[in-house]
Backbone as CSV, one residue per row, in Angstrom:
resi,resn,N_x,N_y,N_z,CA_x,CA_y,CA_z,C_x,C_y,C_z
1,UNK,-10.135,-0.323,0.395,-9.398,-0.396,1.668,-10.130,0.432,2.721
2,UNK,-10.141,0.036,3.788,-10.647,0.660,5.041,-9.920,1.612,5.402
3,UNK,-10.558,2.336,6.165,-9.613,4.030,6.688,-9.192,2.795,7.606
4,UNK,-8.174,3.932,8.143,-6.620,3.769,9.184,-7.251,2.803,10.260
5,UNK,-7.312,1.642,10.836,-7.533,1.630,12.218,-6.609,2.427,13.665
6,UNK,-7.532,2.840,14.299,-6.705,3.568,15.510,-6.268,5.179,15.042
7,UNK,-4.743,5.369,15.224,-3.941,6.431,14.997,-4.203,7.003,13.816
8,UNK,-4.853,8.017,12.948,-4.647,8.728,11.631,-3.069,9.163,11.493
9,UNK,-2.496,9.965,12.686,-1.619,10.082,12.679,-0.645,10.205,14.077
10,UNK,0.569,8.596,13.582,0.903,8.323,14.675,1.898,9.284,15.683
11,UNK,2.264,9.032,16.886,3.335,9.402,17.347,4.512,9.438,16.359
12,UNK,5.639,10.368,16.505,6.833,10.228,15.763,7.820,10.713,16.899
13,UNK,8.529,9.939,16.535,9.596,10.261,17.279,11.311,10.393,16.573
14,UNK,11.825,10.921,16.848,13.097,11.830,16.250,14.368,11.096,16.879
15,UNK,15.084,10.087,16.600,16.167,10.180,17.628,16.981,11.101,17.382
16,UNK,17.676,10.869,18.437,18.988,12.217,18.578,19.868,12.215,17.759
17,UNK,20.824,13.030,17.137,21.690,12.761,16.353,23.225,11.996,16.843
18,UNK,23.048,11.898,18.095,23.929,11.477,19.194,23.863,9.503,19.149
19,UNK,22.752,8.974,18.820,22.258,7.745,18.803,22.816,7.241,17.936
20,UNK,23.996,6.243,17.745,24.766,5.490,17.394,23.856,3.983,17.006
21,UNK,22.966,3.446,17.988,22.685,2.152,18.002,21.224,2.071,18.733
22,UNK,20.387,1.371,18.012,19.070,1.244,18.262,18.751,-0.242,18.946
23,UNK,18.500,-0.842,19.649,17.694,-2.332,19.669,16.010,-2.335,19.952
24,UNK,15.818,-3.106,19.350,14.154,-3.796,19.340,14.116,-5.035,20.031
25,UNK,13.099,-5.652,21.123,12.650,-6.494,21.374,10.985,-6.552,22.034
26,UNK,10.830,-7.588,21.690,9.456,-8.194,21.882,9.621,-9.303,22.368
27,UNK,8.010,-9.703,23.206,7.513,-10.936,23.340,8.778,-11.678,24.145
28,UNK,9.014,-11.152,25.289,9.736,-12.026,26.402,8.853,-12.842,27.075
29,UNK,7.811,-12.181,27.428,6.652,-13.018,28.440,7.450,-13.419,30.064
30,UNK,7.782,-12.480,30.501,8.565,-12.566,31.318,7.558,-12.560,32.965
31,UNK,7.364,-13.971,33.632,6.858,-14.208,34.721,7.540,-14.791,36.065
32,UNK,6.978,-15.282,37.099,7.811,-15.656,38.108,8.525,-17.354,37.680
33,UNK,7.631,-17.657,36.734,8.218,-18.963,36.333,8.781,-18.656,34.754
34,UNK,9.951,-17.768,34.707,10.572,-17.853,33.447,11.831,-16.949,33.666
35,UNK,12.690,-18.067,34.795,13.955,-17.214,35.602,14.800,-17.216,34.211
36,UNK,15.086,-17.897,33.676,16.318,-17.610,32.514,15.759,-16.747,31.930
37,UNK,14.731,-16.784,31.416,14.795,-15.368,30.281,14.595,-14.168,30.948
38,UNK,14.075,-13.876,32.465,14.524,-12.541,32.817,15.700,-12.568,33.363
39,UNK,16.629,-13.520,33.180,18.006,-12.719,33.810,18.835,-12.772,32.576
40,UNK,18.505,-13.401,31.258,19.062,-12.665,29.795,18.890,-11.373,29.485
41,UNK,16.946,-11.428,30.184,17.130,-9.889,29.984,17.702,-8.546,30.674
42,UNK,17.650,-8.951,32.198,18.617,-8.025,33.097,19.542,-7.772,32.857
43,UNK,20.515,-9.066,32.018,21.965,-8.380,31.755,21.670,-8.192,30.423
44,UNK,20.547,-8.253,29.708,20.949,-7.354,28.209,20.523,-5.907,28.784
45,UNK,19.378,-5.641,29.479,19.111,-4.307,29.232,20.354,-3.758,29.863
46,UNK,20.560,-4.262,31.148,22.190,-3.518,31.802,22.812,-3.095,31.300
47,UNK,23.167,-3.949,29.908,24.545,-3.393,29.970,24.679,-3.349,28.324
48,UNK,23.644,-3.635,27.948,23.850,-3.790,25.985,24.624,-2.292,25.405
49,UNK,25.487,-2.285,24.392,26.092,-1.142,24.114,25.217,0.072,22.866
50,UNK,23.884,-0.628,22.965,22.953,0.573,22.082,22.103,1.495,23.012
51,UNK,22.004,3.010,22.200,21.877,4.102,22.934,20.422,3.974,23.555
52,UNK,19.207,3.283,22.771,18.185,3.032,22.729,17.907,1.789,23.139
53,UNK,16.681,1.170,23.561,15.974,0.202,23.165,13.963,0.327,23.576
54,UNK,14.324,-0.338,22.476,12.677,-0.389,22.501,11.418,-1.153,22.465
55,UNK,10.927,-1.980,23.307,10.058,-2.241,23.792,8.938,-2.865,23.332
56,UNK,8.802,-3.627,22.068,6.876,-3.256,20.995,6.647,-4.572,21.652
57,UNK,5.865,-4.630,23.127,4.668,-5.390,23.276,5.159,-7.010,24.293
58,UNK,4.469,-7.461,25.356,4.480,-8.697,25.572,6.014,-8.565,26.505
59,UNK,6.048,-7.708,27.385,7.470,-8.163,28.114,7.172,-8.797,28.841
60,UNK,6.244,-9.186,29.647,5.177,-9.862,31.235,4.203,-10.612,30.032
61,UNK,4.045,-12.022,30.606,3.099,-12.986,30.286,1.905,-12.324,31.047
62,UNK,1.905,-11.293,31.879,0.547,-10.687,32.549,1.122,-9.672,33.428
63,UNK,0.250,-8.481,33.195,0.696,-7.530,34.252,-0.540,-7.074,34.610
64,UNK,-0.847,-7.434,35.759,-2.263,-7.135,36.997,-2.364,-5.463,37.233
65,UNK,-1.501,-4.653,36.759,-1.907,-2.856,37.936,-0.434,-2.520,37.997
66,UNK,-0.546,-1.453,37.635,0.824,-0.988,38.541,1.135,-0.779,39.911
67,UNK,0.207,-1.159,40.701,0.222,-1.091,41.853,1.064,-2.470,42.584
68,UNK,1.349,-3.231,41.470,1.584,-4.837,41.786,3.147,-4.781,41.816
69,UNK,4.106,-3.543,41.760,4.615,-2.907,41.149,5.966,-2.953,42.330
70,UNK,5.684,-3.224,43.463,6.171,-3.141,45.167,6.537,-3.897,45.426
71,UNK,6.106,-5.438,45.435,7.258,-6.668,45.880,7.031,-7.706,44.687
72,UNK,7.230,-8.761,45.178,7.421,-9.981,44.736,8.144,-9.665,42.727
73,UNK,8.153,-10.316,41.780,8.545,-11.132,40.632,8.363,-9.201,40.035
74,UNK,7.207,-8.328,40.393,7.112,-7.241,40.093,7.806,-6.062,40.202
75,UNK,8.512,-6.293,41.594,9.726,-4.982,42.278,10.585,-5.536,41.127
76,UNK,10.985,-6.812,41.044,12.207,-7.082,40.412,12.214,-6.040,39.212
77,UNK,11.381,-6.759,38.487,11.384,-6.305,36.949,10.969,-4.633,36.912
78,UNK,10.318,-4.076,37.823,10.708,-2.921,37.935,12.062,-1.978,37.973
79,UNK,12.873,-2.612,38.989,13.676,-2.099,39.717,15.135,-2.428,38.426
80,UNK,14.952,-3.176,37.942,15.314,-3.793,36.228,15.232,-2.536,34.896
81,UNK,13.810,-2.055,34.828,13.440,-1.106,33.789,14.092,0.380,34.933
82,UNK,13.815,0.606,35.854,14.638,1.575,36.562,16.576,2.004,35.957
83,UNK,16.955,1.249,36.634,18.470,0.499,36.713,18.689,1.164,35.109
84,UNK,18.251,0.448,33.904,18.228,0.443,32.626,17.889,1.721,32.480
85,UNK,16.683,2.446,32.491,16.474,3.796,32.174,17.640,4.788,32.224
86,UNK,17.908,4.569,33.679,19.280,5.456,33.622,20.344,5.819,33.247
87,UNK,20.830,4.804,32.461,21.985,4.385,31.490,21.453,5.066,29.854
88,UNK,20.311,4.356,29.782,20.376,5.021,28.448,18.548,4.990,27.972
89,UNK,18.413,5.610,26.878,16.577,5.490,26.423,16.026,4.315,26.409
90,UNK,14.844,4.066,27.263,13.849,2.987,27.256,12.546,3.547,26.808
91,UNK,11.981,3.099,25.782,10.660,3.184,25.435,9.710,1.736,25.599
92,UNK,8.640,1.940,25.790,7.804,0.748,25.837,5.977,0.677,25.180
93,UNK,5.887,-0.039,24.391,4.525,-0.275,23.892,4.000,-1.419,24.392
94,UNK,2.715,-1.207,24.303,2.022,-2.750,25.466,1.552,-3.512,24.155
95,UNK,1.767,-4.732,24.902,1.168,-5.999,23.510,0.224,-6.462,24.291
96,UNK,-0.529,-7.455,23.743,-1.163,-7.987,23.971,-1.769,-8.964,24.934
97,UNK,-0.567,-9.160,26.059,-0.263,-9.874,27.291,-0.445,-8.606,28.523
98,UNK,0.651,-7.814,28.074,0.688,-6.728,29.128,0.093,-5.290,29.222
99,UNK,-1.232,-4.975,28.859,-1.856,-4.136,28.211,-2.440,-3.221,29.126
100,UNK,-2.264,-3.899,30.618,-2.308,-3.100,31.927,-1.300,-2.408,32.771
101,UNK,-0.052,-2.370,31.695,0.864,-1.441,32.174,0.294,-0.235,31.632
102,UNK,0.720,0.924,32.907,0.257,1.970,32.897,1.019,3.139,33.227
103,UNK,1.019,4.483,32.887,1.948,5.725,33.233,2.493,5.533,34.556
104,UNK,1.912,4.973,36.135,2.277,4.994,36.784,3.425,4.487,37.335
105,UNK,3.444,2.554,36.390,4.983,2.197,36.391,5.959,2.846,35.539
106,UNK,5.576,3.098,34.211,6.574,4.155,33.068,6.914,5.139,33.576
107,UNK,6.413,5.859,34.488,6.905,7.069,35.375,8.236,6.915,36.203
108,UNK,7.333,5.451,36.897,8.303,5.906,38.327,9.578,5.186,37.750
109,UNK,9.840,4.217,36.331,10.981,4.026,36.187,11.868,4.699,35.096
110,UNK,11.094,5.414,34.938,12.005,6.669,33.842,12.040,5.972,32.262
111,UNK,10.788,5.338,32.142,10.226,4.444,31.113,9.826,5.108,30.328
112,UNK,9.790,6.006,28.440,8.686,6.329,27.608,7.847,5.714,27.680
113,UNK,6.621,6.052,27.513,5.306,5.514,26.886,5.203,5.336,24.944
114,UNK,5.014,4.329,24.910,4.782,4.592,23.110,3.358,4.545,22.748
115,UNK,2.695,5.054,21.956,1.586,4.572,21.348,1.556,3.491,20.572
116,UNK,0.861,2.596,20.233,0.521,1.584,18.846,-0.347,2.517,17.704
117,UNK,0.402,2.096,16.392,2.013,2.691,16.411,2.500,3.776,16.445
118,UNK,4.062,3.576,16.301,4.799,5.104,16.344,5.838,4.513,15.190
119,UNK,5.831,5.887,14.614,7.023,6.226,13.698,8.195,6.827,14.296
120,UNK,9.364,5.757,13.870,10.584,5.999,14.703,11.587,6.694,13.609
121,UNK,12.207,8.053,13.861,12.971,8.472,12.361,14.312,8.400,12.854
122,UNK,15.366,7.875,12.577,16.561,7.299,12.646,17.312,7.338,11.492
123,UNK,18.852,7.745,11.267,19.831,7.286,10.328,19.311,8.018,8.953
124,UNK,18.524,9.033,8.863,18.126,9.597,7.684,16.662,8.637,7.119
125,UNK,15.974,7.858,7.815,15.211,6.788,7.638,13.583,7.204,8.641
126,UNK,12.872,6.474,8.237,11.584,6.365,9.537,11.163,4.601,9.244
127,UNK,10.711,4.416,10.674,9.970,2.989,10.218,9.170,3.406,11.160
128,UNK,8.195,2.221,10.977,6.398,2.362,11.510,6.792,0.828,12.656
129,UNK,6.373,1.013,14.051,6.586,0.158,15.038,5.448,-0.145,15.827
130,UNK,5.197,-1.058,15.640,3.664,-2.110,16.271,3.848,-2.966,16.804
131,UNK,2.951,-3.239,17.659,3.312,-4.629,18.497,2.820,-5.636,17.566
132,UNK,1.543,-5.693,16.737,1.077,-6.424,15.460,0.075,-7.315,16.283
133,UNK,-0.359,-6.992,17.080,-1.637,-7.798,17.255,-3.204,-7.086,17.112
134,UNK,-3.207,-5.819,16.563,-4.094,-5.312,16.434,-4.269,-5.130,14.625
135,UNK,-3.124,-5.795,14.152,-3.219,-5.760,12.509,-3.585,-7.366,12.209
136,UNK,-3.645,-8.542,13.123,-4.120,-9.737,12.791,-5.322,-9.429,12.823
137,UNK,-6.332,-9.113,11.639,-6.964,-8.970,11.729,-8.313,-10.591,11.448
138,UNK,-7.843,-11.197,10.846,-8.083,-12.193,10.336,-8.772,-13.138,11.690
139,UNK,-8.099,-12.748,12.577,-8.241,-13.654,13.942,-9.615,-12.921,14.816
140,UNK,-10.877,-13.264,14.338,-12.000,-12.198,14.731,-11.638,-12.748,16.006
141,UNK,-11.959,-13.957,16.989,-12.168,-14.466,18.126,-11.465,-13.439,18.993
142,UNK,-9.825,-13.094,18.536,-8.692,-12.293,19.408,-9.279,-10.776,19.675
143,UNK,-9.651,-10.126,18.105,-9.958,-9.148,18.122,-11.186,-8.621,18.859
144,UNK,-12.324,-9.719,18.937,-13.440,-9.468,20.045,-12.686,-9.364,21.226
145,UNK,-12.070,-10.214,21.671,-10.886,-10.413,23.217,-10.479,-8.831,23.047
146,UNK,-9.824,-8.210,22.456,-9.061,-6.926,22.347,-9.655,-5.904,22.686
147,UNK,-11.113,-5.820,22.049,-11.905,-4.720,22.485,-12.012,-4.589,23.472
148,UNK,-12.428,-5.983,24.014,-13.220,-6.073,25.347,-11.882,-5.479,26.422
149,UNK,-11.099,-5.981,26.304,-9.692,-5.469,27.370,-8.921,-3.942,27.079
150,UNK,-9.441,-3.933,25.936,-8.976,-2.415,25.715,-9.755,-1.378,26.122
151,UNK,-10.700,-1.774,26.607,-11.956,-0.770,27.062,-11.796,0.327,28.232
152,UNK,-11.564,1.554,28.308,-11.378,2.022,29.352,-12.394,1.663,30.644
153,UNK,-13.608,1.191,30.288,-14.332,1.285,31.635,-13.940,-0.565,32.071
154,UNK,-13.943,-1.102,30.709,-13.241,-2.948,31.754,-12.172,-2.318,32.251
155,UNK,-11.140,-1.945,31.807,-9.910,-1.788,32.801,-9.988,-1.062,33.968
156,UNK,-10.602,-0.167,33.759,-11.361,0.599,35.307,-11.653,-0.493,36.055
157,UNK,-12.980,-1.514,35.737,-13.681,-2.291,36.601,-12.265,-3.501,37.431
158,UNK,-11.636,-3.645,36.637,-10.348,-5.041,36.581,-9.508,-4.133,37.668
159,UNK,-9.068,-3.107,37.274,-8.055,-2.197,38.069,-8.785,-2.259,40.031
160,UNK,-9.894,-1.560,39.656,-10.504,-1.286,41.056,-10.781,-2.709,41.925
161,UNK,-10.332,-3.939,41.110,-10.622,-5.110,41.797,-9.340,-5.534,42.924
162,UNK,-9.369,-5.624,44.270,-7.967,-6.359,45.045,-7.036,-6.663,44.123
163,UNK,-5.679,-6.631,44.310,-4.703,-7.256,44.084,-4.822,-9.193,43.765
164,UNK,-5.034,-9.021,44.636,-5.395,-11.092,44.784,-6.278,-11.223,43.792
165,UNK,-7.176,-10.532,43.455,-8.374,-10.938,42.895,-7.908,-10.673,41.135
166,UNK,-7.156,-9.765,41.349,-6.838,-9.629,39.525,-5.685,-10.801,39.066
167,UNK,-4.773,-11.339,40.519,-3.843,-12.394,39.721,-4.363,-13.566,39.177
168,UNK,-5.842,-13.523,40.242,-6.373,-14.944,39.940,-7.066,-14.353,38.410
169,UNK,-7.956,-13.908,38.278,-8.127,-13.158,36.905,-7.067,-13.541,35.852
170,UNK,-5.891,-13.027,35.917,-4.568,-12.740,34.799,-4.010,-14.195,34.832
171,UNK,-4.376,-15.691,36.134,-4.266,-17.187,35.710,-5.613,-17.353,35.030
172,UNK,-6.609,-17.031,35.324,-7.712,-17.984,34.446,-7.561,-17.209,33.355
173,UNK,-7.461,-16.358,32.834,-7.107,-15.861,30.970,-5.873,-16.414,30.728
174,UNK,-4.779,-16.720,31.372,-3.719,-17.623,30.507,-3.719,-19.353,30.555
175,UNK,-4.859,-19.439,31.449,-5.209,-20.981,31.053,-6.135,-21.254,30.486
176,UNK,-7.152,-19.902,29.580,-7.997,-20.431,28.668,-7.141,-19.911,27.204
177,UNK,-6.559,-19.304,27.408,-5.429,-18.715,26.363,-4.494,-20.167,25.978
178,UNK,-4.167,-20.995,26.928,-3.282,-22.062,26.813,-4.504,-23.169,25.821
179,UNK,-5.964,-23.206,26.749,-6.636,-24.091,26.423,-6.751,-23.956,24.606
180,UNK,-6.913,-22.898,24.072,-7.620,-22.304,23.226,-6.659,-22.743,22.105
181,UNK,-4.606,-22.223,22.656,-3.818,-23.264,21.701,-3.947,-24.517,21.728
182,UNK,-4.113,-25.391,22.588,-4.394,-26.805,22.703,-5.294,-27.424,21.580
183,UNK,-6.228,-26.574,21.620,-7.738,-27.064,20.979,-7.543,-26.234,19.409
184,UNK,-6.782,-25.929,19.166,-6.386,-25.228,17.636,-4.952,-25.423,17.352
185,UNK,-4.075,-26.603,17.592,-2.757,-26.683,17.754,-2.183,-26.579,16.249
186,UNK,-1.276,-25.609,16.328,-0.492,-25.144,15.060,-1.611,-23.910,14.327
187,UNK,-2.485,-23.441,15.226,-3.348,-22.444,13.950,-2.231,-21.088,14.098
188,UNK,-2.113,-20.017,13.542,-1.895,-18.892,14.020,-2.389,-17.959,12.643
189,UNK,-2.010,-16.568,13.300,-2.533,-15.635,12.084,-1.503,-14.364,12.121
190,UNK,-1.011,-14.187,10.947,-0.179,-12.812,10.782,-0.597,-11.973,10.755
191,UNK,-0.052,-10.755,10.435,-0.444,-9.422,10.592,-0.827,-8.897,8.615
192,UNK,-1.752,-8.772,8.925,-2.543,-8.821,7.638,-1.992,-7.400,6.708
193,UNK,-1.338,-7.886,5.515,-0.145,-7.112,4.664,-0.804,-6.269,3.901
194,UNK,-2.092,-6.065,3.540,-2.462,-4.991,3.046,-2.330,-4.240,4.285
195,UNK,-3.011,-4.630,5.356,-3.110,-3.533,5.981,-1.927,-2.988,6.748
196,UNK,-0.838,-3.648,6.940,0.497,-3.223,6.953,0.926,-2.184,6.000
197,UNK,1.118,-2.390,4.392,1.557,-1.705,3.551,0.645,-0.200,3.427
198,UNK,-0.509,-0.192,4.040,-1.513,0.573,3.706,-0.943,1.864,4.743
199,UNK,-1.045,1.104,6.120,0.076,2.006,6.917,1.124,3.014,6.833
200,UNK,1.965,1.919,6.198,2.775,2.377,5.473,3.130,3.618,4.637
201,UNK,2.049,3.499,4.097,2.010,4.368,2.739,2.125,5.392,3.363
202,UNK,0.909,5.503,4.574,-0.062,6.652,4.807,1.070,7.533,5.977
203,UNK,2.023,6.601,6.038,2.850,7.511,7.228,4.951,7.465,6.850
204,UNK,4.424,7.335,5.536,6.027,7.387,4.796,6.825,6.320,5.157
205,UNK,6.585,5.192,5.813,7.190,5.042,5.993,7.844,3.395,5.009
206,UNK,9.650,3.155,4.970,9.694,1.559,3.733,10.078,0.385,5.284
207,UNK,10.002,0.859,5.923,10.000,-0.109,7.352,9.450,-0.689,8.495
208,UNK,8.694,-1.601,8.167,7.799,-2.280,9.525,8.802,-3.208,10.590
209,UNK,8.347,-2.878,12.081,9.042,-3.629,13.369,7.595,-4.072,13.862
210,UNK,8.007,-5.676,13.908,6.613,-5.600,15.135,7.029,-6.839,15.430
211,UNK,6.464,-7.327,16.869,6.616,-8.408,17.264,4.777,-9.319,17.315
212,UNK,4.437,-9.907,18.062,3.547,-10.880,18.497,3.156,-12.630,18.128
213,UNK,3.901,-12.207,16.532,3.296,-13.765,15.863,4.732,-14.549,16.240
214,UNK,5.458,-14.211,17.035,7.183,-15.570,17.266,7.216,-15.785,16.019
215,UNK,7.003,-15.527,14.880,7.660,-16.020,13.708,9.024,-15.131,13.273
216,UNK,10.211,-14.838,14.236,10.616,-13.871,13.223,11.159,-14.002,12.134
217,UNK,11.949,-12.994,11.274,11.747,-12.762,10.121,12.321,-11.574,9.113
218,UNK,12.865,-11.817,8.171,12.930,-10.441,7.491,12.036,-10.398,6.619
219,UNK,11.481,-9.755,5.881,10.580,-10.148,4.528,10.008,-8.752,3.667
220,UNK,9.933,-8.896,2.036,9.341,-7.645,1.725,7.680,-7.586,1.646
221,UNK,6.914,-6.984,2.430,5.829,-6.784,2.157,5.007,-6.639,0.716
222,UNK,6.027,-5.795,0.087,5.416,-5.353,-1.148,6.550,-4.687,-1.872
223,UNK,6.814,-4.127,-2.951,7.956,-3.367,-3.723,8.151,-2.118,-2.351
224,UNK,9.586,-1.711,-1.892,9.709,-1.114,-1.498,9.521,-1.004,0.230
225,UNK,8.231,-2.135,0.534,7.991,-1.889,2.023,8.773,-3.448,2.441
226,UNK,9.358,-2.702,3.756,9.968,-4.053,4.421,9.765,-4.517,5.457
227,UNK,9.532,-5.614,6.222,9.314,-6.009,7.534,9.914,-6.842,8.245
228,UNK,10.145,-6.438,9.630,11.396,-7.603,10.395,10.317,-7.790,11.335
229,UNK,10.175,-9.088,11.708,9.225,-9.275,12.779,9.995,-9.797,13.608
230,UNK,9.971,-9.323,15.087,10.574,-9.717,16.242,10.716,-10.987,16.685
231,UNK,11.688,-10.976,17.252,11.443,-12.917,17.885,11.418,-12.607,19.118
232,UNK,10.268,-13.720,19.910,10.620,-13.942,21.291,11.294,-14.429,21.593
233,UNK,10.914,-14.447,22.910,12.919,-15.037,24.303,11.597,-16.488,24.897
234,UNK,12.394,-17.282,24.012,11.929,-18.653,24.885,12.818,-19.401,25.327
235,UNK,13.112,-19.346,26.871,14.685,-19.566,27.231,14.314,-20.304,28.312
236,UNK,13.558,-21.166,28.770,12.949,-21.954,29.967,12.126,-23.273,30.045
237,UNK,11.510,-23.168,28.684,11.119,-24.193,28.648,11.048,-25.466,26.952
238,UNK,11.564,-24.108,26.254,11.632,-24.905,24.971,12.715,-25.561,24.770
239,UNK,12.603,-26.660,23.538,13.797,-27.671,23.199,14.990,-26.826,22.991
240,UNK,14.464,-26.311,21.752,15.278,-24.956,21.391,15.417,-23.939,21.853
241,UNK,16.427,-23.419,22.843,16.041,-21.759,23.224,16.304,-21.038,22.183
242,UNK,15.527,-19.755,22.089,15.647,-18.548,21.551,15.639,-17.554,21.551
243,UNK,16.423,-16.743,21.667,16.142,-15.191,21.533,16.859,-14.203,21.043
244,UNK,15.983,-13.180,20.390,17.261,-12.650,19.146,17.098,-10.891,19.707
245,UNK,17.878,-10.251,19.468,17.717,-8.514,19.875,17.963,-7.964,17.702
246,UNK,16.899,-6.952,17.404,17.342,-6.128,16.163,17.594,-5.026,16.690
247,UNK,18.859,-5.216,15.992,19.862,-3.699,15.895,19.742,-3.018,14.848
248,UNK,19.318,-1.527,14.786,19.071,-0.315,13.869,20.420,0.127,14.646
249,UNK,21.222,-0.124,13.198,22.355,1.406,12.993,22.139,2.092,11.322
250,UNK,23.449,2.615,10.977,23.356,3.908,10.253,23.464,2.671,9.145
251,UNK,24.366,2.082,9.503,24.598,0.764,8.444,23.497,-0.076,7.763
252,UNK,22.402,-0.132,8.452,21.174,-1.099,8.293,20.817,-1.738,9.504
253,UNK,20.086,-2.960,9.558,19.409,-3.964,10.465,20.524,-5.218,10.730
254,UNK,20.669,-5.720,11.890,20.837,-7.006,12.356,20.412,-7.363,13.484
255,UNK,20.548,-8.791,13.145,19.777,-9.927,14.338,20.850,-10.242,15.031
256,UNK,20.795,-10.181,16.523,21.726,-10.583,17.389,21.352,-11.299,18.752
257,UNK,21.854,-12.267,19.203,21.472,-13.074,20.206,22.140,-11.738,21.526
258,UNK,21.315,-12.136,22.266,21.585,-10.993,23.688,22.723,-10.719,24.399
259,UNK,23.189,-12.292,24.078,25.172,-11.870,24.943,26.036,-10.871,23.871
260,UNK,25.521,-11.037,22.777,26.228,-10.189,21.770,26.288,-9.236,21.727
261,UNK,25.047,-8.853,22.601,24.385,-6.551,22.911,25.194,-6.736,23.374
262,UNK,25.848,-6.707,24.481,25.856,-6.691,25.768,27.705,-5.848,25.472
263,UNK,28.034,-4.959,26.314,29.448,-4.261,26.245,30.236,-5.799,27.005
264,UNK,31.425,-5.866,26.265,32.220,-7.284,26.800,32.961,-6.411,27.812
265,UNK,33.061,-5.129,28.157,34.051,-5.336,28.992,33.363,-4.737,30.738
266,UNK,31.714,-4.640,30.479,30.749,-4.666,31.708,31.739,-5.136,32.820
């Protein structure tokens, strides 16, 4: 087995003993053309009745700068993670779509920052939380893509480019991103389970969260290790809509559709 990729040792984080109710979501892909699923999500984050929620990866089908951050489809969803902060804990990890959010929007909306990953310890428990696109490892083509965007000096070069000039940028990568499913229709790749369980081991923890592959899921990795993989919010254009929120209480895990977070008497 290969040493650790990334983190030897991750962030941890402690919730409070005050924290009643946890939620997880991923992979909204939330743009100017995907009005239903950000206003599922406005009134889940509003008003859902868990103390937490958290964030692993892919909320924006593209996020250009935090500077983009001031009007249009961007104030919104700002002014959204704002609103929400205040009520109760927001943490956020970047996936693989939105990997140019930066301290400057997490700041100004009273947003955590997470690392990929972090160990979350809850209910007498810890689980290990990834967005899971840096454990497909299998998928070399993505993982060349990853470096290259994870690079502090590309994101420098991308950042220092106009406004205008990075949206057009953030359309031509989601229409060779579109092309690329077209021309490989039905391929995909999971998050590769040794190296999940290996994780695991190395940071105590019997619980994996991650979103990126839309497959979600409960499943055992191996004796003892377990994994729920997130579902996305496809609420705009598919046959089927979908979208599910996981709830961590003291009790265990459940899957819940978003009107269900939500306090009924908002």
């Amino acid at each position: 087995m290969n040493a650790l990729p990334g983190r030897l040792a991750p962030l941890e984080v402690v919730a409070p003993p005050e924290w009643r109710s946890i939620d997880f979501i991923s992979d909204l892909h939330l743009a100017e053309d995907t009005p239903r699923a950000f206003a599922a999500w406005r009134d889940y984050l509003l008003h859902t009745t868990a103390d937490a929620i958290f964030i692993l990866g892919d909320l924006f089908e593209a996020w250009v700068g935090d500077d983009a951050r001031h009007a249009g489809f961007e104030a919104s969803a700002a002014a959204v993670l704002t609103a929400a902060a205040s009520r109760r804990s927001i943490a956020f990890m970047v996936g693989n779509r939105d990997f140019l959010v930066g301290s400057e929007l997490l700041d100004a909306c009273g947003v955590r920052a997470l690392p990929d990953p972090t160990v979350l310890s809850a209910f007498g428990q810890r689980a290990l939380l990834t967005h899971g696109d840096a454990w497909c490892i299998a998928d070399l083509a993505y993982q060349h893509y990853r470096a290259q965007v994870r690079a502090p000096d590309w994101q420098a070069q991308v950042l220092a480019m106009p406004l205008d000039d990075r949206r057009v940028l953030a359309r031509r990568m989601r229409s060779e991103s579109e092309r690329q499913a077209a021309v490989h229709p039905g391929e995909w790749f999971d998050v590769d389970k040794p190296t999940a369980v290996h994780w695991m081991t190395a940071t105590r923890t019997q619980t994996l969260v991650h979103g990126h592959t839309h497959r979600p899921a409960t499943e055992a990795l191996a004796p003892g290790f377990v994994r729920h993989v997130l579902s996305d919010w496809e609420l705009d254009r598919a046959t089927v809509p979908r979208a599910q929120v996981l709830r961590w209480q003291s009790g265990g895990w459940v899957r819940i559709v978003p009107v269900d977070a939500v306090d009924p008497a908002r």
